[in-house]
C-alpha positions, -999 to +999 in steps of 0.1 A: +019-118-152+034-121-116+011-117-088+024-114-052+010-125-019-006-090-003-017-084+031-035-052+037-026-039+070-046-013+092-034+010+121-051-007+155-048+007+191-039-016+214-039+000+248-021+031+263+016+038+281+020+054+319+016+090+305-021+080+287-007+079+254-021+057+227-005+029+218-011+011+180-002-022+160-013-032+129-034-060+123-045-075+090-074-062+073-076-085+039-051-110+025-052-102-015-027-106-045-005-078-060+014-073-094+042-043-099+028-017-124+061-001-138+059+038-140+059+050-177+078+079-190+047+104-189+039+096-147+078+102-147+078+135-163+044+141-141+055+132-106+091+141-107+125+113-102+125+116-065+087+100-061+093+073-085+130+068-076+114+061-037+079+045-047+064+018-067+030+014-075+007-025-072-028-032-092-049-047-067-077-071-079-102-052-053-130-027-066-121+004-053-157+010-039-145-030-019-112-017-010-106-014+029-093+012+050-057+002+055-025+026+060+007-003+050+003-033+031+026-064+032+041-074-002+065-105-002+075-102+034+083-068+028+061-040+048+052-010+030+037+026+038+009+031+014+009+065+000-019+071-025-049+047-033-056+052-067-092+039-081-093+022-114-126+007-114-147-010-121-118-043-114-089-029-097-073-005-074-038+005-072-017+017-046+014+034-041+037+023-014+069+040+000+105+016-009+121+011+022+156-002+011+179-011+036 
């Protein structure tokens, strides 16, 4: 079992621009572990090609009742949008992240 360095990161404002518009960053809210959970045939079938062609899913050693407010999390030096926070308690939580591949 693999487990990769995971920072959680949460949308901050930091100020405002000349027009009064908010301005954000994110910051890190926990620093955490994460392993790849690979989708199986039935989540396939369930949430279609394009979501799992475009997404991958990390367990999360974190309770979910523990887990912190946090909209991207940081996975090998790679930045992610998280998508869906799923809660598989009483241990772990997983989330699903966006695949940015450029």
């Amino acid at each position: 079992m693999i487990w990769k360095t995971c920072r959680l990161l949460a949308k901050k404002q930091t100020g405002e621009d000349e027009l009064h518009n908010p301005q954000y960053d994110y910051t890190a809210v926990k620093e955490t572990t994460a392993r790849v959970t690979p989708w199986t045939d039935e989540q396939i079938a369930l949430e279609g090609r394009d979501v799992t062609r475009n997404e991958q899913r990390f367990l999360i050693p974190i309770p979910f009742s523990m887990f912190p407010e946090c909209q991207k999390a940081e996975i090998d030096d790679c930045v992610q949008e998280i998508t869906k926070v799923i809660d598989l308690s009483p241990r772990y939580t997983a989330i699903q992240v966006r695949i940015y591949k450029g």
